[in-house]
N, C-alpha and C positions, 0 to 999 in steps of 0.2 A: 619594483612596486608598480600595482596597476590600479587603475584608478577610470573611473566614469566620468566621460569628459564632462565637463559644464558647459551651461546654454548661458549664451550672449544676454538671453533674456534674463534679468533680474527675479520677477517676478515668478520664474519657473526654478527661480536658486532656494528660496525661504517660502516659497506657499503654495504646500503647506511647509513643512518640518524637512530638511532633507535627512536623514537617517543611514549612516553606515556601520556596516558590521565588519568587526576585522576578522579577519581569517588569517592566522600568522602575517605574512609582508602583501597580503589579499583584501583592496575593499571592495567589498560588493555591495553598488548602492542600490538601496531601493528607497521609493517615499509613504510615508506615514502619514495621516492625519495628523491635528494638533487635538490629541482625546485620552484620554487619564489612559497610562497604562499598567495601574497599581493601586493600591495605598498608598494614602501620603502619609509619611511620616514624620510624627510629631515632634516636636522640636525636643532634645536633652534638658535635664538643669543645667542651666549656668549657659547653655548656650540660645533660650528664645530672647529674639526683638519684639519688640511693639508691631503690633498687628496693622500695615500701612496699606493705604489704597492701592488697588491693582494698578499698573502701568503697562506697558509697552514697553517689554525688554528686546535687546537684538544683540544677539551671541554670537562672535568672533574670536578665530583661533584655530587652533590646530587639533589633534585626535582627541586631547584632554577636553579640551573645548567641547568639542563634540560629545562626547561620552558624558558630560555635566548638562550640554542643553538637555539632552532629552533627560534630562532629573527633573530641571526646571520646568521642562513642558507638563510631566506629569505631576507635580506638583503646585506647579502655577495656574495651570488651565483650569482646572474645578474651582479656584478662587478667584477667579475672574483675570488673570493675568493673559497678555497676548507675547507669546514668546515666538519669534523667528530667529533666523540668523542662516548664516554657511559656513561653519566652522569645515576645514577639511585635513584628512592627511597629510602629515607632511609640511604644514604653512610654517611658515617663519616668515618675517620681516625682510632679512636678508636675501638677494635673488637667488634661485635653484641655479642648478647645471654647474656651480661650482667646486673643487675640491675640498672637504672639509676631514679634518680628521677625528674619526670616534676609536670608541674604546679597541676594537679589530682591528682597526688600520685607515687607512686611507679611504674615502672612497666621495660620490660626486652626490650634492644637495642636494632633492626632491625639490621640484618646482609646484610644492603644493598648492600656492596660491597664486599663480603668473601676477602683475597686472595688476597687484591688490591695492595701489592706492588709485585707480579709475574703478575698478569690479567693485570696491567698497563703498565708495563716491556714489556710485548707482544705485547699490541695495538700500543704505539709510535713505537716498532721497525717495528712493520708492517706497519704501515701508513707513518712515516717520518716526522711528523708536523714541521713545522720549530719554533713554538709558541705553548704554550701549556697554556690555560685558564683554572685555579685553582680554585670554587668556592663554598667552603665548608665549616664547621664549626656548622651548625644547631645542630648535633648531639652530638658534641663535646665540647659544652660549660654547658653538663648536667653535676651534681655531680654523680659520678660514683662508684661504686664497682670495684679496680683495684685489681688482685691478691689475693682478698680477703677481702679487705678492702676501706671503702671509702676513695674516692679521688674528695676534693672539688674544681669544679673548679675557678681558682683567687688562689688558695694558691699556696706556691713555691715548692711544688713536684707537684701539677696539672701542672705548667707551663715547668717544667723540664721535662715530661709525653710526653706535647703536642708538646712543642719544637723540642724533640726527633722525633715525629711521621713526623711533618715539616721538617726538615729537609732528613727525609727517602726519603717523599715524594718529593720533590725537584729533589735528587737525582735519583729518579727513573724515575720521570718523562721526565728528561734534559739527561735518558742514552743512546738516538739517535741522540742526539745532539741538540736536541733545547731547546729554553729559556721559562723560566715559568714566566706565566704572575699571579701573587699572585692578587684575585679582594678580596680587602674588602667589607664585609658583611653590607650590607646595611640593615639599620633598619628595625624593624616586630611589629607588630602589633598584640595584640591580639581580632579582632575584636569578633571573635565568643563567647566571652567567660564574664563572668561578672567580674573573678575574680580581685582585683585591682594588678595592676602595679606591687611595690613592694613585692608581695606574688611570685611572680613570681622568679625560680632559671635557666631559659632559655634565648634561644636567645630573647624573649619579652622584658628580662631586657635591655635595651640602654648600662647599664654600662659592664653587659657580653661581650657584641656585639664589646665595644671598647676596652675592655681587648683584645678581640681574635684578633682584628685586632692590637693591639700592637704586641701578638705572630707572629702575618705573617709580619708584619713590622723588626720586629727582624730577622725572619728569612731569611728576604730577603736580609740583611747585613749580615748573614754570607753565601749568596752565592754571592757575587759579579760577576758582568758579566754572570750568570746563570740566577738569580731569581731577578723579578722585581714587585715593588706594581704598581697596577692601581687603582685607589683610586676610586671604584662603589658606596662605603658608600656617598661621597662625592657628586656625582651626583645624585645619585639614591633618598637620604634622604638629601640632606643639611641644613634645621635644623631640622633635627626628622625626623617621620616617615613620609609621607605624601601617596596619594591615589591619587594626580593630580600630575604633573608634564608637562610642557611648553603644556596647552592644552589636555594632554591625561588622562580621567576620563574612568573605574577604571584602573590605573596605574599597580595596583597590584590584583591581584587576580586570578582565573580558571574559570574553567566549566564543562559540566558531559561529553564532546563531541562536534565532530564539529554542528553548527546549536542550540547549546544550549546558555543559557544567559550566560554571564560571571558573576559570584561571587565573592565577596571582601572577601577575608581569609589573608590580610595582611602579605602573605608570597612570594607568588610565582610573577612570570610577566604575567599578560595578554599578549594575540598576539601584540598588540598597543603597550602597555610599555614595549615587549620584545624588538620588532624595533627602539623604538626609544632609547635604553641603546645600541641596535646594532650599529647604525649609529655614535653616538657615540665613540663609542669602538674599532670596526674595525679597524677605521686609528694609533690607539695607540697601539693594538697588531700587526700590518704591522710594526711601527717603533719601536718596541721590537725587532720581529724578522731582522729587516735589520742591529742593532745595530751589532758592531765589536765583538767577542765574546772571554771571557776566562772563563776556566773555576775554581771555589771555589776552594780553597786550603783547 
């Protein structure tokens, strides 16, 4: 996997919008404006919020991350919302360069994020988000080589591992002052692939996917008034995985570029199903950020 390195500078990370396109195991980054790149669209029955003040969102995480900011950029910008962030390829919590094992076999972590609890420390202090959108875990729910030794995860030093990392995470992110919005990890799909379900020790597994989202439910109880769950799994998959959601087919998936077909890979959001988890979304990170604030003890 190849990737555009990042600049030391913060400011050249999130402003404007950093934007990548994947191209099979290919990111090609380029940058964007923060400037409507669609319709927005209207929220479902049964799924609008209350219409809340714009804020200052800052989106963190890995490809899925990415592929939802820029929903939210086109959807929040025309309404007065300021969306940043560096979501990148690849990120997890856990360091890269380790052995981890997926669904094919063996092979060695992507160091999508180096460094992420100083590179993260920098961006919020430079940006100021009043909310910070959390939306990670793909990497982090492989059985791992930790120190040396594997660490499976579900087991209780994998969960003490990850807790640990959650927790860092929280902290770092909430050290300009604002509140972390924890999004649970909405189901995946393996569509590309024949292997069955259960063969599978990734986020593909459902039961992984709820395990991790128990970790970030945990950890949002020990930061009271910092750190808060927005329940994504919930709307995004509400029972299982799906590919439609209120009208929008494919819900989930890419493409090799703009003016290319969209592809169902059962991981990422289409432009369509980025917008419409935005519309969504937006009003419940606005009333995060307006909530009274203390901070974890």
């Amino acid at each position: 996997m190849t990737r555009t390195a990042r600049s030391a500078d913060p400011r050249s990370a999130t402003r404007p919008w950093r934007r990548s396109v994947l191209i099979g195991a290919v990111v090609v980054a380029t940058v964007v404006s923060l400037v409507s790149a669609g319709p927005v669209f209207a929220a479902a029955p049964g799924h609008a919020a209350p219409k809340a003040m714009p804020t200052h969102v800052f989106v963190e995480g890995d490809s899925i991350a990415l592929t939802l900011g820029l929903g939210l950029v086109t959807v929040g910008t025309p309404e007065g919302f300021t969306v940043t962030g560096a979501p990148w390829l690849g990120c997890g919590l856990e360091p890269g360069g380790e052995t981890v094992r997926e669904p094919q076999g063996l092979t060695v972590a992507p160091d999508g994020c180096p460094d992420w609890q100083d590179h993260w420390a920098q961006l919020v202090a430079h940006d100021r988000p009043k909310v910070v959108a959390l939306l990670i875990g793909d990497w982090d729910m492989l059985d791992r080589v930790v120190n040396g030794k594997w660490l499976l995860f579900g087991s209780p030093a994998s969960d003490r591992w990850l807790s640990g990392l959650l927790d860092t995470a929280i902290t770092v992110l909430s050290s300009s002052g604002a509140r972390v919005a924890l999004l649970t990890m909405p189901y995946e799909s393996p569509i590309t692939s024949p292997v069955h379900l259960a063969k599978y020790r990734s986020a593909f597994d459902p039961g992984r996917v709820r395990h991790w989202n128990t970790l970030l439910r945990a950890a949002a109880r020990r930061h009271p008034g910092v750190a808060q769950i927005v329940d994504l799994n919930h709307f995004a998959s509400p029972h299982g995985y799906t590919d439609t959601l209120d009208g929008i087919t494919p819900f989930r998936g890419t493409n090799n570029g703009p003016g290319t077909p969209i592809v169902q890979d059962g991981v990422h959001f289409t432009p369509a199903g980025a917008q419409l988890v935005a519309k969504w979304l937006l009003p419940r990170l606005a009333a995060i950020a307006a909530a009274p604030h203390r901070h974890s003890s």
